[in-house]
N, CA, C and O atoms as a GROMACS GRO file, in nm:
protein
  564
    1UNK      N    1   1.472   0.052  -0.132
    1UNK     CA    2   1.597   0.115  -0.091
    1UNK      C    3   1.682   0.012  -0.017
    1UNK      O    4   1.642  -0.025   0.094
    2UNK      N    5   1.786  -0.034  -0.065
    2UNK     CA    6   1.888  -0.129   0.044
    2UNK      C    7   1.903  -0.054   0.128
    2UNK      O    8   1.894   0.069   0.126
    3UNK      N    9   1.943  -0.169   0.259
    3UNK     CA   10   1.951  -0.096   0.395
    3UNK      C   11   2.121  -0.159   0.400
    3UNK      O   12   2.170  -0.254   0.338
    4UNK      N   13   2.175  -0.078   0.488
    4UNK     CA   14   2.298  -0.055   0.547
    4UNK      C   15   2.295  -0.240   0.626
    4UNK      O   16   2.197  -0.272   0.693
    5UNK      N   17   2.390  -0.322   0.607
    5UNK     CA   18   2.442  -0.448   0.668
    5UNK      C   19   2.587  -0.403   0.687
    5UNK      O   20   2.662  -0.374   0.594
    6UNK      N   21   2.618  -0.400   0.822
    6UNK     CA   22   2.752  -0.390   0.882
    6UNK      C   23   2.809  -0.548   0.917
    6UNK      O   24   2.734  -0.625   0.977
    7UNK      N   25   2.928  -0.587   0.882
    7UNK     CA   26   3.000  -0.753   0.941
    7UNK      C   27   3.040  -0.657   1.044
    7UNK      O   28   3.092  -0.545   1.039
    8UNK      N   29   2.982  -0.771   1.190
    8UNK     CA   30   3.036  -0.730   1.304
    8UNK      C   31   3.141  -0.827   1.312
    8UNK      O   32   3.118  -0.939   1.266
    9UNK      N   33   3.270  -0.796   1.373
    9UNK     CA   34   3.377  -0.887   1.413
    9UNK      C   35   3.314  -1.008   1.530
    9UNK      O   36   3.200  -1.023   1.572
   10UNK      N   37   3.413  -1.066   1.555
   10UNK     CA   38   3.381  -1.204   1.644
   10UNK      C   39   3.441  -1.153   1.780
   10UNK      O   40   3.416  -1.215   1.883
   11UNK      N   41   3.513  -1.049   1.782
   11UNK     CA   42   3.565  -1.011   1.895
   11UNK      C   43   3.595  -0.853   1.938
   11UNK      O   44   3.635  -0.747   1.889
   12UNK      N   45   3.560  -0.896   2.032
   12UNK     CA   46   3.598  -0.719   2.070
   12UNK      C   47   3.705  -0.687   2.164
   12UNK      O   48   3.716  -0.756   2.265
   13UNK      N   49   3.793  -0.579   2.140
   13UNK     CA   50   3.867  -0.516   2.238
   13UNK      C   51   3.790  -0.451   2.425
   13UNK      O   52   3.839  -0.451   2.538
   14UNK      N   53   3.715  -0.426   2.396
   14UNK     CA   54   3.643  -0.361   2.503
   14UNK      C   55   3.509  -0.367   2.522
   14UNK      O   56   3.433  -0.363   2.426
   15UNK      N   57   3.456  -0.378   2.671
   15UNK     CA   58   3.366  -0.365   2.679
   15UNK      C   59   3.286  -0.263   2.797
   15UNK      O   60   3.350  -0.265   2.903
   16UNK      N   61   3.153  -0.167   2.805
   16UNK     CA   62   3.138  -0.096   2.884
   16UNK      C   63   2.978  -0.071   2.909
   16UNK      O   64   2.883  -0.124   2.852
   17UNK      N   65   2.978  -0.019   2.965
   17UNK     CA   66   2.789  -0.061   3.032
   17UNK      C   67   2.786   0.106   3.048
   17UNK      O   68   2.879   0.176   3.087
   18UNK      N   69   2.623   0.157   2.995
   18UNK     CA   70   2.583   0.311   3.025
   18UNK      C   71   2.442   0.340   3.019
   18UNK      O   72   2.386   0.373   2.915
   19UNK      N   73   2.373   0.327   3.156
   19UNK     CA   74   2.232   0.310   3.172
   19UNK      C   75   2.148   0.427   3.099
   19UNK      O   76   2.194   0.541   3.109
   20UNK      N   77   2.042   0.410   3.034
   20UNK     CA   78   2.028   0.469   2.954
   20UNK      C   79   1.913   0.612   3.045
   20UNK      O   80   1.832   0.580   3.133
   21UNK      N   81   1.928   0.725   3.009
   21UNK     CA   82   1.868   0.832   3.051
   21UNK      C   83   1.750   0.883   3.017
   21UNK      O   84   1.701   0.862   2.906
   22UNK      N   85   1.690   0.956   3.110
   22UNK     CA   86   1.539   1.005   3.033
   22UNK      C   87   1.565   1.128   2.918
   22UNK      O   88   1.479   1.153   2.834
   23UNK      N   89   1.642   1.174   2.921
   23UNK     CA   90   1.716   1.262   2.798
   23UNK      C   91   1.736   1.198   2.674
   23UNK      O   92   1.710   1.259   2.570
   24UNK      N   93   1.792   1.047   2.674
   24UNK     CA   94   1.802   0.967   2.570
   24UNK      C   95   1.657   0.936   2.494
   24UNK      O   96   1.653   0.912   2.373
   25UNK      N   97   1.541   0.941   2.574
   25UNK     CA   98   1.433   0.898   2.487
   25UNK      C   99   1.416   0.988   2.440
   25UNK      O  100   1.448   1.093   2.495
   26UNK      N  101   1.338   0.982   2.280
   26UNK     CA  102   1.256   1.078   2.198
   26UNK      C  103   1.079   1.094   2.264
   26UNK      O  104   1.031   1.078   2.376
   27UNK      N  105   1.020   1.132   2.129
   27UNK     CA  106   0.923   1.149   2.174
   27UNK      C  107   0.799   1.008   2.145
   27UNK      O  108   0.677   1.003   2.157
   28UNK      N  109   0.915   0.897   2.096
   28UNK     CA  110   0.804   0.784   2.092
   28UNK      C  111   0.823   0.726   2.184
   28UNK      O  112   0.788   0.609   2.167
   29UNK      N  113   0.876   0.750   2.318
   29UNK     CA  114   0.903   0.687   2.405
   29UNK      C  115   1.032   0.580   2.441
   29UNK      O  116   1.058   0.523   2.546
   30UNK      N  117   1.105   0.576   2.301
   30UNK     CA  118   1.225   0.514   2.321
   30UNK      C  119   1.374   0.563   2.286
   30UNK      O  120   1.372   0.659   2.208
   31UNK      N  121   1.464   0.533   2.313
   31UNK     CA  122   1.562   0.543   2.269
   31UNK      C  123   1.607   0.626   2.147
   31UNK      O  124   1.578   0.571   2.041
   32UNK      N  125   1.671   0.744   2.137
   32UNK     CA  126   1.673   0.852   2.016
   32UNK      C  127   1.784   0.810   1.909
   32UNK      O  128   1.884   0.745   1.938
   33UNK      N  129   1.762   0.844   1.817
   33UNK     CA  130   1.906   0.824   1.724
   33UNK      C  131   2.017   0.920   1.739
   33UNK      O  132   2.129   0.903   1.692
   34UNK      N  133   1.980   1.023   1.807
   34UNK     CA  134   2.104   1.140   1.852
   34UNK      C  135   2.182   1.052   1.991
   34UNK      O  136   2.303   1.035   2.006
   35UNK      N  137   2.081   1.010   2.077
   35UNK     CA  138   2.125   0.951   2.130
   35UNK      C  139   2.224   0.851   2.135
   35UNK      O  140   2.328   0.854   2.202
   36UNK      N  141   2.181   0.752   2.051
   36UNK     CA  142   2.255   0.668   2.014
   36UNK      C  143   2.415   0.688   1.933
   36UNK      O  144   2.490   0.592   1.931
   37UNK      N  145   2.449   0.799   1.878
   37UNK     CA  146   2.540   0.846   1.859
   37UNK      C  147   2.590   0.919   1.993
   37UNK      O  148   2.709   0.915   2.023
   38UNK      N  149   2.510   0.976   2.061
   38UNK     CA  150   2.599   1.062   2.196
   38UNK      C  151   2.657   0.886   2.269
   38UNK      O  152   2.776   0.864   2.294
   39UNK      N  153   2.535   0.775   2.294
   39UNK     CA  154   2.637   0.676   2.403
   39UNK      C  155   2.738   0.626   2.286
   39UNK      O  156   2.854   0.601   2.320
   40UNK      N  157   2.706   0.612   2.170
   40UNK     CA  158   2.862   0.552   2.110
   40UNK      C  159   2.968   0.663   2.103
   40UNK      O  160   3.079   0.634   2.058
   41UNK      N  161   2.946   0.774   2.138
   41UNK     CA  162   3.073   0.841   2.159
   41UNK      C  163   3.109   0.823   2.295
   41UNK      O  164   3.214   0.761   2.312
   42UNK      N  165   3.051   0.860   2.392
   42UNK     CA  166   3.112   0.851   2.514
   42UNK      C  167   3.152   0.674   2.548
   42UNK      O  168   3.236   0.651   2.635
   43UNK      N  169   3.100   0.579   2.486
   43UNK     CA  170   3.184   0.449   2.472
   43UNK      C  171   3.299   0.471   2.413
   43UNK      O  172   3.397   0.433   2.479
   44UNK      N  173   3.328   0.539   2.268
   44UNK     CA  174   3.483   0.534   2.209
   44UNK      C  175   3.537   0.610   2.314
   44UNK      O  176   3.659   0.600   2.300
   45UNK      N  177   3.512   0.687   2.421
   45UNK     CA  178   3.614   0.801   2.486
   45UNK      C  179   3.654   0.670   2.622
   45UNK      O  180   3.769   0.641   2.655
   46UNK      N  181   3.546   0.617   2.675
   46UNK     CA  182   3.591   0.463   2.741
   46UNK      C  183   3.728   0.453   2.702
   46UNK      O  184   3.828   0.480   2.768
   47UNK      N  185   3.719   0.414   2.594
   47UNK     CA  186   3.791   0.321   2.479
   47UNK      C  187   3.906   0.368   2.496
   47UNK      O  188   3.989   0.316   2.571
   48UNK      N  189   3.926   0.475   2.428
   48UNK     CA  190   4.057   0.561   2.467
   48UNK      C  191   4.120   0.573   2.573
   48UNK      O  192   4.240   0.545   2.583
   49UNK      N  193   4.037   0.621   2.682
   49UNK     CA  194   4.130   0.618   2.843
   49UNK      C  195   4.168   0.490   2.900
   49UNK      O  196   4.276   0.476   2.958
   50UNK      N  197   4.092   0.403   2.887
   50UNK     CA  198   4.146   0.270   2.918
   50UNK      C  199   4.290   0.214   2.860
   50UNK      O  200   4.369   0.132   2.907
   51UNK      N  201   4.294   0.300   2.730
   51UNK     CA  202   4.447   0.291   2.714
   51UNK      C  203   4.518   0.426   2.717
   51UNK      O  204   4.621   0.445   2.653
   52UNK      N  205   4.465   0.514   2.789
   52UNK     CA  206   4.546   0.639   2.882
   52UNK      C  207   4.546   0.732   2.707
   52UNK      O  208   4.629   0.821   2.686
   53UNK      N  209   4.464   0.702   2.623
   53UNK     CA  210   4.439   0.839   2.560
   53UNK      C  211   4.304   0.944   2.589
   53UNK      O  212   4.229   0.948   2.686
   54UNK      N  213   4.307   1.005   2.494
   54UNK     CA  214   4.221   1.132   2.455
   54UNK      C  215   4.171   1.171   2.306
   54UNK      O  216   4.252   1.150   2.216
   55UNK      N  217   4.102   1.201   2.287
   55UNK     CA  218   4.013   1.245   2.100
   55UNK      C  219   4.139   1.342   2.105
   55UNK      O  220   4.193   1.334   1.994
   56UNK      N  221   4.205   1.425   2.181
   56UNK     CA  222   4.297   1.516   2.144
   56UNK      C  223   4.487   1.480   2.170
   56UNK      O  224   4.589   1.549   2.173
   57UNK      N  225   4.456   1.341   2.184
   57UNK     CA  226   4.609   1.328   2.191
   57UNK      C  227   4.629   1.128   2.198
   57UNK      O  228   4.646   1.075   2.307
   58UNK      N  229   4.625   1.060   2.092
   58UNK     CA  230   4.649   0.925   2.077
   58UNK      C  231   4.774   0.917   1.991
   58UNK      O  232   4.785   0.919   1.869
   59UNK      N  233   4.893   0.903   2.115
   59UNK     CA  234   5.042   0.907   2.096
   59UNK      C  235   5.100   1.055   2.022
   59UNK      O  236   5.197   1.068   1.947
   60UNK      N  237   5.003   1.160   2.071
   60UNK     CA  238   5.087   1.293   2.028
   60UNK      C  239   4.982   1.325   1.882
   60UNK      O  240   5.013   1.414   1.802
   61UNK      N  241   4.872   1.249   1.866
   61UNK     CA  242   4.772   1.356   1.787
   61UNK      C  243   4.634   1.281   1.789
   61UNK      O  244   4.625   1.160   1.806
   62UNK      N  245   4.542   1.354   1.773
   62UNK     CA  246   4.419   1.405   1.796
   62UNK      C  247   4.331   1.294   1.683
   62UNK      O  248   4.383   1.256   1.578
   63UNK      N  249   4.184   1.250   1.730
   63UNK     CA  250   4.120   1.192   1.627
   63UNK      C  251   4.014   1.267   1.594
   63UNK      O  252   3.976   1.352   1.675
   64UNK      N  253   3.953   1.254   1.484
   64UNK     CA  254   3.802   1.282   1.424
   64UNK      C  255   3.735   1.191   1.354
   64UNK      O  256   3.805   1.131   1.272
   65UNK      N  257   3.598   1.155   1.361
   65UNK     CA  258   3.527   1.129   1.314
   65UNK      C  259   3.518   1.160   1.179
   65UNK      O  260   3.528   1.274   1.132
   66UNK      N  261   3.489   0.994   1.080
   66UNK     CA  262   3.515   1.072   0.923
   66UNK      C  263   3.362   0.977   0.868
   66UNK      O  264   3.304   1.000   0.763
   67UNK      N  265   3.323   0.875   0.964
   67UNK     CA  266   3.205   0.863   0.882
   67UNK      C  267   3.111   0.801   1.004
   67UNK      O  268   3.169   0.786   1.112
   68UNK      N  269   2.966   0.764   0.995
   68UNK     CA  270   2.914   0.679   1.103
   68UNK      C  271   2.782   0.620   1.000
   68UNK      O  272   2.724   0.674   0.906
   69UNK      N  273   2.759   0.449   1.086
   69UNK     CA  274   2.691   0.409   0.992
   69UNK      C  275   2.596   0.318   1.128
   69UNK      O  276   2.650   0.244   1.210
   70UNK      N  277   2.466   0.347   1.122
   70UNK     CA  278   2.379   0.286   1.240
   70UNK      C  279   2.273   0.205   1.240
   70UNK      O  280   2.169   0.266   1.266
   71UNK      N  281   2.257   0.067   1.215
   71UNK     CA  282   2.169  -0.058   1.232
   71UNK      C  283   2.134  -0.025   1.334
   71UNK      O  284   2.202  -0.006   1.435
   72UNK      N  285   1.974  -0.010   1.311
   72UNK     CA  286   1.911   0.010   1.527
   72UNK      C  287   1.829  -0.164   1.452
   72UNK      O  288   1.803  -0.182   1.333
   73UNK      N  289   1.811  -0.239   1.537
   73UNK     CA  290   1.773  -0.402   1.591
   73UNK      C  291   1.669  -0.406   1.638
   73UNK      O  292   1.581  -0.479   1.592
   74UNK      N  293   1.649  -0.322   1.752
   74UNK     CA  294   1.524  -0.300   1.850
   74UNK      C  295   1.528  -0.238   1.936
   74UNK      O  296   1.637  -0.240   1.993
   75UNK      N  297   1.413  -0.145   2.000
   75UNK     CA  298   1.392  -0.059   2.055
   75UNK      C  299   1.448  -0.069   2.225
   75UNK      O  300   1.428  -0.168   2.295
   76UNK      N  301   1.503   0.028   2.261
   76UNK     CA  302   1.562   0.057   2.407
   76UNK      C  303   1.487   0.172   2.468
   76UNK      O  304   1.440   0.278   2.426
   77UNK      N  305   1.494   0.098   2.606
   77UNK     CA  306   1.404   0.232   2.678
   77UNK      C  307   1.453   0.256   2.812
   77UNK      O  308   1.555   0.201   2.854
   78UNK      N  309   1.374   0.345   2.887
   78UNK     CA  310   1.459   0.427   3.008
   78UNK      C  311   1.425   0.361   3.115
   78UNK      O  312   1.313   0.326   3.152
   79UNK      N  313   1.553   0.341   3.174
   79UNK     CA  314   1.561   0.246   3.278
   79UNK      C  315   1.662   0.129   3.238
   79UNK      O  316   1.721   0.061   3.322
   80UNK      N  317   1.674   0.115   3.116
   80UNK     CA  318   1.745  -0.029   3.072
   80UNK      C  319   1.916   0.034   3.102
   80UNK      O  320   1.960   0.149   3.112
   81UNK      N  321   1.976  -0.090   3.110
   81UNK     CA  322   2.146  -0.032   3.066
   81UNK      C  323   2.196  -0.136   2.951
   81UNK      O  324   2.202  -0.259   2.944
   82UNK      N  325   2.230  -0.030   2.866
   82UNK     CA  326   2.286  -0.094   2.769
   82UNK      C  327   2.450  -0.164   2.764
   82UNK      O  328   2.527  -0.106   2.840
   83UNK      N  329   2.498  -0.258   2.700
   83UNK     CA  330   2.608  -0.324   2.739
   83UNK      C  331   2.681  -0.248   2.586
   83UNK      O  332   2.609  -0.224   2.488
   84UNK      N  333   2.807  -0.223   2.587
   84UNK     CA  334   2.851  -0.165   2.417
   84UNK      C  335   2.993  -0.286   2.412
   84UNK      O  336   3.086  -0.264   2.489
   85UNK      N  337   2.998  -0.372   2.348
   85UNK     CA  338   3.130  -0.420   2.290
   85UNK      C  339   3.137  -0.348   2.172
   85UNK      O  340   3.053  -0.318   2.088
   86UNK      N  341   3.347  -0.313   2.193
   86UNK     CA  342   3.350  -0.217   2.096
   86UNK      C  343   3.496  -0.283   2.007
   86UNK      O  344   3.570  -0.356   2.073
   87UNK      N  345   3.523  -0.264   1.901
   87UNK     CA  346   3.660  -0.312   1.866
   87UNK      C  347   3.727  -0.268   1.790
   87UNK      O  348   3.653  -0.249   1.694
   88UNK      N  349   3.862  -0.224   1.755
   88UNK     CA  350   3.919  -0.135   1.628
   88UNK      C  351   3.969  -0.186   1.562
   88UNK      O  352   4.073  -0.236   1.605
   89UNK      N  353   3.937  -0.208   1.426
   89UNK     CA  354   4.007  -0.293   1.299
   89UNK      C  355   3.977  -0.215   1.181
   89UNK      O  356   3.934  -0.101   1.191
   90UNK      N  357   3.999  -0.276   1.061
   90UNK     CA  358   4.055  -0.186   0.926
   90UNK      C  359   4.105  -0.086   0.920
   90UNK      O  360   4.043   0.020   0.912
   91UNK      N  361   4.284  -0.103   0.922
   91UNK     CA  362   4.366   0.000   0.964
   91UNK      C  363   4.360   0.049   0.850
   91UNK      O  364   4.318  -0.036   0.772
   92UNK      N  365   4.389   0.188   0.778
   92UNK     CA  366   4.473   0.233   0.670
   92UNK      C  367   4.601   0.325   0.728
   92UNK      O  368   4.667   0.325   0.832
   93UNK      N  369   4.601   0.385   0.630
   93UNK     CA  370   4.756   0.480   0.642
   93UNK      C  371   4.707   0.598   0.784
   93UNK      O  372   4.737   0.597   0.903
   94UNK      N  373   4.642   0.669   0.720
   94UNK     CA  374   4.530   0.782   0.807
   94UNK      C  375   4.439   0.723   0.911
   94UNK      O  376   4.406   0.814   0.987
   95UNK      N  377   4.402   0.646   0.936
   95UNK     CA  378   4.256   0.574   0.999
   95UNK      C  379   4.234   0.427   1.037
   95UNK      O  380   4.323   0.344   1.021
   96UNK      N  381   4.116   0.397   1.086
   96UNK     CA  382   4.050   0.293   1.109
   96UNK      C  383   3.936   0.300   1.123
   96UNK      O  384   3.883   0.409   1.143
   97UNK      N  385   3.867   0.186   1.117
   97UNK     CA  386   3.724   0.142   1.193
   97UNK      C  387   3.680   0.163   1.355
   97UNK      O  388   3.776   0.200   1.422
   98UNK      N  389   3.590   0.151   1.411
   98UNK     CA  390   3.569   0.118   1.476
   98UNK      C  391   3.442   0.044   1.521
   98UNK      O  392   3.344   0.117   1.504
   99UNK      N  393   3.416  -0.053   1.562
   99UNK     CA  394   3.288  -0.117   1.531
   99UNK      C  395   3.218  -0.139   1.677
   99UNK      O  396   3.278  -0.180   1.776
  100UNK      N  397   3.069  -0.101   1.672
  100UNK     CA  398   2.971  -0.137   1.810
  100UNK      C  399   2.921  -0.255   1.825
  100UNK      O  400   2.927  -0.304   1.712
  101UNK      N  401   2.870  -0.340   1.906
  101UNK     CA  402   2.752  -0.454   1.901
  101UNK      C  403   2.710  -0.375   2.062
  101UNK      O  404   2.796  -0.354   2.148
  102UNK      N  405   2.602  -0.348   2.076
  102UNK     CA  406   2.516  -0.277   2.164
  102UNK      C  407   2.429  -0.376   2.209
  102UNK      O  408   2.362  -0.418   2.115
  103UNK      N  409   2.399  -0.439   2.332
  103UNK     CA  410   2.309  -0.483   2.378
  103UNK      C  411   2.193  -0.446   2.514
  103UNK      O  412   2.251  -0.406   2.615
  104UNK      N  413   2.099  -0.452   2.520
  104UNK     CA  414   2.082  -0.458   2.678
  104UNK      C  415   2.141  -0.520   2.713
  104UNK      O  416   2.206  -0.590   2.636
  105UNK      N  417   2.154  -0.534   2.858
  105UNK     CA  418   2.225  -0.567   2.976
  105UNK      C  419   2.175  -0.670   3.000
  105UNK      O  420   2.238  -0.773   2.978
  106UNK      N  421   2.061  -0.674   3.046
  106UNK     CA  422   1.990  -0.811   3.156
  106UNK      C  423   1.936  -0.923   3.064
  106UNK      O  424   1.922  -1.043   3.087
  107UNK      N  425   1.911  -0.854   2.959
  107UNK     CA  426   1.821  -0.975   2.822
  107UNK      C  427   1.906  -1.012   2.773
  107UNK      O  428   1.905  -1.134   2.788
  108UNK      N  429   2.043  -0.964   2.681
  108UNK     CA  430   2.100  -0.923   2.615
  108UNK      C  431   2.038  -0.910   2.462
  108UNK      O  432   2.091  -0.949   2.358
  109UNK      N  433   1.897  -0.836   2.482
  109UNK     CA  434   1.855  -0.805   2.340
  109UNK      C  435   1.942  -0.730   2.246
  109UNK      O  436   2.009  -0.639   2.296
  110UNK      N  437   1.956  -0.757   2.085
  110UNK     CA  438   2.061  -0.686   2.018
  110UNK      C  439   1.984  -0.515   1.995
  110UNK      O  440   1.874  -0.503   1.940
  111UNK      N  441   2.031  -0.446   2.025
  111UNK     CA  442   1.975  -0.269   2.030
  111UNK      C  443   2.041  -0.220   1.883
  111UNK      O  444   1.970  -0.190   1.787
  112UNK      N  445   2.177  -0.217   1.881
  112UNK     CA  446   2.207  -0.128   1.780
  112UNK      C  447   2.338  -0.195   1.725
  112UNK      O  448   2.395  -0.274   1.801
  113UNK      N  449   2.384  -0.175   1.621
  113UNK     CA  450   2.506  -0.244   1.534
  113UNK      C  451   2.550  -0.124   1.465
  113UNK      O  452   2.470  -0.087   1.378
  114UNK      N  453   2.671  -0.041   1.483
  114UNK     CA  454   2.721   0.069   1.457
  114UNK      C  455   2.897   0.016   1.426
  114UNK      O  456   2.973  -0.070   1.470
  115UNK      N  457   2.903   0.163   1.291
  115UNK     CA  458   3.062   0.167   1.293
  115UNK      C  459   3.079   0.345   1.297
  115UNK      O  460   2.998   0.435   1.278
  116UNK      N  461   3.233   0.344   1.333
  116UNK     CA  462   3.262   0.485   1.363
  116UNK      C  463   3.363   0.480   1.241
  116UNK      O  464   3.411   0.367   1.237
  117UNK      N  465   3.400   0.539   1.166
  117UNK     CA  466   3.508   0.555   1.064
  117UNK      C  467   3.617   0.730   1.187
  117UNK      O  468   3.576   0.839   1.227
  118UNK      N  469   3.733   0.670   1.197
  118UNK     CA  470   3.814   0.790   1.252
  118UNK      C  471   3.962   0.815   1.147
  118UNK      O  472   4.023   0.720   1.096
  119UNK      N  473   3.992   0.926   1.133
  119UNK     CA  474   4.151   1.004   1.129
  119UNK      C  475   4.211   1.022   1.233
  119UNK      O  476   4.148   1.056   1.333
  120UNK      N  477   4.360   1.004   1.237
  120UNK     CA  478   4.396   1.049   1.324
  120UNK      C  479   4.466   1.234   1.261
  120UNK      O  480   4.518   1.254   1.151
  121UNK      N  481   4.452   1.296   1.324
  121UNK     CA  482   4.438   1.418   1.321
  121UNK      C  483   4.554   1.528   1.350
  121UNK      O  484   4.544   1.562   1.468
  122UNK      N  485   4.641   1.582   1.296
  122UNK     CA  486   4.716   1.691   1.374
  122UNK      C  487   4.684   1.868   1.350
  122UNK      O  488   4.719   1.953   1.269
  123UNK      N  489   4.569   1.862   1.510
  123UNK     CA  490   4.497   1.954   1.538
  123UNK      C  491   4.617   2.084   1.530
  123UNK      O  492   4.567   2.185   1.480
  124UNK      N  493   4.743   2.098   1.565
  124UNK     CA  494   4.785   2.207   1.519
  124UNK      C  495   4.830   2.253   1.388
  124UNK      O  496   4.826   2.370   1.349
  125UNK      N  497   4.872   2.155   1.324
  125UNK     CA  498   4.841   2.142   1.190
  125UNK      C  499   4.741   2.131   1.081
  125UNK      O  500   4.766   2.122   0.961
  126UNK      N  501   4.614   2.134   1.141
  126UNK     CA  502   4.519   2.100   1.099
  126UNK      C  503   4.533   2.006   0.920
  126UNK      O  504   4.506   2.034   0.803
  127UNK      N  505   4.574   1.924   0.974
  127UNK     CA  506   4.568   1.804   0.863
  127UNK      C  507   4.611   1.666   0.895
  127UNK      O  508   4.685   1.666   0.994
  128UNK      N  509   4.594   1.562   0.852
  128UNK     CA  510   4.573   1.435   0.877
  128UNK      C  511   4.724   1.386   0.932
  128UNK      O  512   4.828   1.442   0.894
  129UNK      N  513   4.721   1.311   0.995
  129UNK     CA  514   4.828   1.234   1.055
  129UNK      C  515   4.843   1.052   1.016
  129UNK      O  516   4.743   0.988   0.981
  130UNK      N  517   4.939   1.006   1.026
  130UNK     CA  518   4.931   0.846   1.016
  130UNK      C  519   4.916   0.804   1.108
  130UNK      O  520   4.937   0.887   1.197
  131UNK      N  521   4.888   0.710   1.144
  131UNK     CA  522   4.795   0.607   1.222
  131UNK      C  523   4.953   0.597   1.325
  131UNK      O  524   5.066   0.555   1.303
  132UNK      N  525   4.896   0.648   1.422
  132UNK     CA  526   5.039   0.584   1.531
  132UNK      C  527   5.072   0.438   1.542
  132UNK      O  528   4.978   0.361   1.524
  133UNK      N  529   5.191   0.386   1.570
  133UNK     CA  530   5.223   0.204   1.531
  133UNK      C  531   5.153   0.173   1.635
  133UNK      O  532   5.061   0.092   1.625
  134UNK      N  533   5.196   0.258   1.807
  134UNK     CA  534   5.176   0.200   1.886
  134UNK      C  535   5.030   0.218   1.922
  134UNK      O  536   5.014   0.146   2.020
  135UNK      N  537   4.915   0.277   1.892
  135UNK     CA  538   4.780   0.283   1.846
  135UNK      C  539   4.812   0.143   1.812
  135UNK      O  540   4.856   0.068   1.899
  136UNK      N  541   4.793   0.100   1.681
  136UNK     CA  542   4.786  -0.009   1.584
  136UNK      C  543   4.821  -0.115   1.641
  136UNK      O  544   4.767  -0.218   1.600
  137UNK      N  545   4.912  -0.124   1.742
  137UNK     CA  546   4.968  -0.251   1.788
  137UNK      C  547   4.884  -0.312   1.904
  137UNK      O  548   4.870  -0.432   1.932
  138UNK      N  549   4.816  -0.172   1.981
  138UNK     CA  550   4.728  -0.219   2.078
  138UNK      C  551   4.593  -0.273   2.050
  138UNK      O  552   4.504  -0.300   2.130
  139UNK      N  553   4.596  -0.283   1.921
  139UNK     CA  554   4.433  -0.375   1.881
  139UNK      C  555   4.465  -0.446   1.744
  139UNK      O  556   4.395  -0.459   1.644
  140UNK      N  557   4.605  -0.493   1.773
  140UNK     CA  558   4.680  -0.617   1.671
  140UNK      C  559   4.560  -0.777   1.718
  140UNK      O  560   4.523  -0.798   1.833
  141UNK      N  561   4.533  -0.839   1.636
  141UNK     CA  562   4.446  -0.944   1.695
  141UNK      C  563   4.533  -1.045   1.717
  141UNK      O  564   4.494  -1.151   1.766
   0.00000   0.00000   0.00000
């Protein structure tokens, strides 16, 4: 079965640290894959407020999640804090990327290599929106 290879960029827009919880482990003792989708969401919501948005309002509409794709590297466990560089590229009309490089903190062992696929969204409309410019301009390289 081929496995999933994500190109991580050379650079990232952001970066944010989120020590990892005893809730986050499964039952092999490490780090969960639900998990790992709950800290890469609460990293993209980072992401957003740092430039004064919201999942429900980036320049007057709303994002969703349209795909997710997750390289785990090596195992994380409780007590560690993980480091997330995060960055937004491959614009289209509707959307973008968004891409993870996840490390521990103190080693910087590589943990996880993730992308988020998003829409931008008009929740009262319930149907897709175009990519705001000024979105787009703030993660122009």
């Amino acid at each position: 079965m081929p496995r999933i290879k994500l190109d991580l960029p050379k650079n990232f827009h952001f970066t944010t640290e989120i020590p990892i919880r005893i809730s986050d482990i499964n039952y092999g003792g490490h780090l969960g894959n639900d998990a790992v989708l709950s800290i890469l969401h609460e990293s993209r919501i980072r992401l957003l407020l740092e430039y004064g948005y919201s999942e429900f309002n980036v320049e007057g509409v709303g994002i969703i999640m349209t795909d997710s794709a997750v390289v785990y590297k090596s195992e994380a466990f409780y007590g560690e804090s993980l480091r997330i560089q995060i960055t937004v590229i491959d614009f289209s009309r509707f959307g973008c990327d968004i891409y993870y490089l996840v490390r521990e903190r103190e080693s910087g062992r590589e943990v996880v290599q993730a992308k988020t696929g998003i829409a931008f969204f008009n929740y009262e409309e319930r149907k897709l929106a175009p990519v705001p410019e000024q979105f787009k301009k703030n993660f122009s390289v």
